[in-house]
N, C-alpha and C positions, 0 to 999 in steps of 0.2 A: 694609619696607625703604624707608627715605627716598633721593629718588634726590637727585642735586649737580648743581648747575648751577654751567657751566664758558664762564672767562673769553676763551677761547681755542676757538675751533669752525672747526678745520680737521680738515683729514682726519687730517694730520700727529700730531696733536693726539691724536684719539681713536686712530691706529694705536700710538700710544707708549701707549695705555692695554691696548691688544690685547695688546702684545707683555710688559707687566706681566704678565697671564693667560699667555701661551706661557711665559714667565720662571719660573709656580710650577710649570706641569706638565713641563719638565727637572728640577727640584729634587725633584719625586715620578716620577722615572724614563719620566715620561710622555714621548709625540712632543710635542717642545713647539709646542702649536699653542693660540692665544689667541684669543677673541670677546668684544668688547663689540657690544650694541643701544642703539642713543641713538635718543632720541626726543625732539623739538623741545627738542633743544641739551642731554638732558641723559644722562646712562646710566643706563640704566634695567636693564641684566642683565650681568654680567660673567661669563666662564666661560673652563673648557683642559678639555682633553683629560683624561679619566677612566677610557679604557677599560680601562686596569689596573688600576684602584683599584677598579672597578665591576666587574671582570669585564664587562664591556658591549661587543662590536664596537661598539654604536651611539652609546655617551660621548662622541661628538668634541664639541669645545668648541663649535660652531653648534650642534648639537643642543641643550646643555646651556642655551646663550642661547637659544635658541628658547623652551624652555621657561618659564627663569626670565623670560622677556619677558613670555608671555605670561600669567603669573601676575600679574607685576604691574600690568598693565594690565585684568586682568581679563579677556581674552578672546583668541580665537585668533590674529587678524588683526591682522598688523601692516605694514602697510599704509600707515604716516606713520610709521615708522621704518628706518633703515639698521645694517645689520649690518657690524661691522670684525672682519675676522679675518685671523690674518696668513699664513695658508696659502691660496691658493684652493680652493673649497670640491668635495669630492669630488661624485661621483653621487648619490647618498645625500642626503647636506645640498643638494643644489640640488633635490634632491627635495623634501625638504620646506620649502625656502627658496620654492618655487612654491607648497606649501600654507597657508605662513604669509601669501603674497601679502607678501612683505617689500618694499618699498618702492626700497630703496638697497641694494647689498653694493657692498664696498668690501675688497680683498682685499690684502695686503703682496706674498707671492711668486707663482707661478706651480707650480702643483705637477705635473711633466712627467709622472708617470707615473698619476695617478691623479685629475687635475683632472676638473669637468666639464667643460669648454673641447674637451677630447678627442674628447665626444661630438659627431657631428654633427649630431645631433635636438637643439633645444631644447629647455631644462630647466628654464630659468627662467619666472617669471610674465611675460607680454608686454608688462608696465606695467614690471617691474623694471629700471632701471639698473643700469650694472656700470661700476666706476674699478679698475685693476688698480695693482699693482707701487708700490703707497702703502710707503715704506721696504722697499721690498726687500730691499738689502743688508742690513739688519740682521735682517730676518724668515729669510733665507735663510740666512745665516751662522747663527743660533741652531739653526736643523733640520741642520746641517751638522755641527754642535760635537755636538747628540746621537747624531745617527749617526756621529761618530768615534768616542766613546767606546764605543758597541754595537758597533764592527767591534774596539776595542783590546781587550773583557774576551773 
Protein backbone atom coordinates (compact mmCIF):
# COMPACT_ATOMS: atom_id res chain seq x y z
CA UNK A 1 0.00 0.00 0.00
CA UNK A 2 1.63 3.32 -1.25
CA UNK A 3 0.71 5.94 1.10
CA UNK A 4 -0.20 9.92 -0.56
CA UNK A 5 1.11 12.83 0.51
CA UNK A 6 -1.30 15.63 0.91
CA UNK A 7 -1.19 19.29 -0.04
CA UNK A 8 -3.27 20.45 2.65
CA UNK A 9 -2.05 19.12 6.51
CA UNK A 10 -4.61 20.42 8.72
CA UNK A 11 -6.67 18.70 10.94
CA UNK A 12 -9.75 19.77 8.95
CA UNK A 13 -8.15 18.18 6.30
CA UNK A 14 -7.52 14.74 7.35
CA UNK A 15 -10.95 14.87 9.60
CA UNK A 16 -12.88 15.21 6.02
CA UNK A 17 -10.72 12.06 5.18
CA UNK A 18 -12.18 10.30 8.64
CA UNK A 19 -15.53 11.04 7.86
CA UNK A 20 -14.96 9.47 4.08
CA UNK A 21 -14.33 6.15 6.16
CA UNK A 22 -17.58 6.96 8.57
CA UNK A 23 -19.43 7.79 5.00
CA UNK A 24 -18.72 3.82 3.83
CA UNK A 25 -19.55 2.14 7.08
CA UNK A 26 -23.41 4.02 7.06
CA UNK A 27 -23.62 2.65 3.31
CA UNK A 28 -22.71 -1.07 4.99
CA UNK A 29 -25.30 -0.48 7.78
CA UNK A 30 -22.31 0.07 10.01
CA UNK A 31 -22.31 2.99 13.23
CA UNK A 32 -20.64 5.13 10.87
CA UNK A 33 -17.65 5.75 12.60
CA UNK A 34 -14.22 6.74 10.51
CA UNK A 35 -10.28 6.54 11.36
CA UNK A 36 -7.37 7.69 9.40
CA UNK A 37 -3.44 7.37 10.94
CA UNK A 38 -1.17 10.00 9.19
CA UNK A 39 2.16 9.79 9.79
CA UNK A 40 4.65 12.77 8.81
CA UNK A 41 1.91 14.44 6.52
CA UNK A 42 0.84 11.39 5.02
CA UNK A 43 -2.15 8.40 5.54
CA UNK A 44 -0.85 5.81 6.13
CA UNK A 45 -4.09 3.45 7.30
CA UNK A 46 -7.70 4.26 6.50
CA UNK A 47 -10.46 2.37 8.31
CA UNK A 48 -14.80 2.31 9.70
CA UNK A 49 -16.43 0.41 11.61
CA UNK A 50 -16.75 -3.50 10.89
CA UNK A 51 -18.28 -4.86 13.54
CA UNK A 52 -21.13 -6.28 11.43
CA UNK A 53 -19.50 -7.19 8.57
CA UNK A 54 -16.90 -9.02 11.00
CA UNK A 55 -19.16 -10.13 13.38
CA UNK A 56 -16.32 -8.54 15.71
CA UNK A 57 -17.64 -6.34 19.02
CA UNK A 58 -13.89 -5.22 18.61
CA UNK A 59 -14.15 -3.91 14.34
CA UNK A 60 -14.38 -0.31 15.53
CA UNK A 61 -12.72 1.79 12.90
CA UNK A 62 -9.41 2.81 15.57
CA UNK A 63 -8.92 -0.74 15.96
CA UNK A 64 -9.13 -1.49 12.34
CA UNK A 65 -6.32 1.65 11.80
CA UNK A 66 -4.54 0.48 14.45
CA UNK A 67 -3.83 -2.34 12.73
CA UNK A 68 -3.47 -1.56 9.34
CA UNK A 69 -0.90 1.29 10.80
CA UNK A 70 0.90 -0.86 12.16
CA UNK A 71 1.43 -3.17 9.35
CA UNK A 72 2.49 -0.64 7.29
CA UNK A 73 5.03 0.66 9.13
CA UNK A 74 6.21 -2.53 10.12
CA UNK A 75 5.74 -2.51 13.64
CA UNK A 76 3.71 -1.79 16.83
CA UNK A 77 4.41 1.54 17.95
CA UNK A 78 3.24 4.38 16.73
CA UNK A 79 4.38 6.92 18.34
CA UNK A 80 5.24 9.88 15.46
CA UNK A 81 1.71 9.43 14.25
CA UNK A 82 -1.93 10.85 15.03
CA UNK A 83 -5.01 9.20 14.75
CA UNK A 84 -8.37 10.94 13.18
CA UNK A 85 -11.43 9.63 13.94
CA UNK A 86 -14.72 11.05 13.91
CA UNK A 87 -16.31 9.60 17.10
CA UNK A 88 -14.26 9.94 20.31
CA UNK A 89 -12.78 6.92 20.98
CA UNK A 90 -14.51 4.42 23.34
CA UNK A 91 -12.60 2.40 26.45
CA UNK A 92 -11.44 -0.18 24.40
CA UNK A 93 -9.66 1.81 21.60
CA UNK A 94 -8.00 4.25 24.26
CA UNK A 95 -6.96 1.08 25.56
CA UNK A 96 -5.16 0.11 23.02
CA UNK A 97 -4.56 3.81 21.55
CA UNK A 98 -2.15 3.74 25.12
CA UNK A 99 -0.67 0.32 23.71
CA UNK A 100 0.05 1.63 20.24
CA UNK A 101 1.77 4.65 22.35
CA UNK A 102 -0.07 6.64 19.49
CA UNK A 103 1.31 9.93 19.32
CA UNK A 104 -1.78 12.55 18.45
CA UNK A 105 -5.74 11.52 18.50
CA UNK A 106 -7.71 13.90 17.15
CA UNK A 107 -11.38 13.14 17.42
CA UNK A 108 -14.73 15.03 15.37
CA UNK A 109 -17.61 14.50 18.14
CA UNK A 110 -17.75 13.76 21.52
CA UNK A 111 -19.35 10.35 22.29
CA UNK A 112 -21.75 11.08 25.65
CA UNK A 113 -22.43 7.71 26.43
CA UNK A 114 -19.54 5.58 25.79
CA UNK A 115 -16.43 7.89 25.29
CA UNK A 116 -13.34 7.41 27.18
CA UNK A 117 -13.32 11.08 28.58
CA UNK A 118 -16.17 9.37 30.88
CA UNK A 119 -13.66 7.51 32.70
CA UNK A 120 -11.91 9.12 35.40
CA UNK A 121 -8.59 7.01 35.38
CA UNK A 122 -6.54 7.91 32.52
CA UNK A 123 -6.44 5.95 29.55
CA UNK A 124 -4.35 7.28 27.41
CA UNK A 125 -0.38 7.12 26.79
CA UNK A 126 1.08 10.20 29.05
CA UNK A 127 2.93 11.44 25.96
CA UNK A 128 -0.49 11.35 23.99
CA UNK A 129 -2.22 14.68 22.95
CA UNK A 130 -5.84 14.90 22.54
CA UNK A 131 -7.72 17.93 19.88
CA UNK A 132 -11.46 17.18 20.38
CA UNK A 133 -14.63 18.34 18.29
CA UNK A 134 -12.50 18.62 14.79
CA UNK A 135 -15.94 19.07 12.60
CA UNK A 136 -18.20 18.15 14.87
CA UNK A 137 -21.17 19.09 13.40
CA UNK A 138 -20.76 17.06 10.61
CA UNK A 139 -19.29 14.02 12.50
CA UNK A 140 -22.35 14.33 14.78
CA UNK A 141 -25.01 14.71 12.49
CA UNK A 142 -23.69 11.53 10.20
CA UNK A 143 -24.20 9.19 13.73
CA UNK A 144 -27.42 11.01 14.08
CA UNK A 145 -28.89 10.39 10.38
CA UNK A 146 -27.86 6.44 11.32
CA UNK A 147 -29.50 6.16 14.30
CA UNK A 148 -32.56 7.82 12.85
CA UNK A 149 -32.95 5.48 10.43
CA UNK A 150 -32.30 2.32 13.10
CA UNK A 151 -35.17 4.11 15.45
CA UNK A 152 -37.60 4.43 11.83
CA UNK A 153 -37.15 0.32 10.59
Amino acid sequence: MKAASYPLFTDEYFMNEALKEARKAFEKDEVPVGAVVVCEKRIIARAHNLTETLNDVTAHAEMQAFTAASGYLGGKYLDECTLYVTLEPCVMCAGASFWTRVARIVYGTEDEKRGYSLIIQPLLHPKTTVEGRILEEECRELLKAFFALKRDK
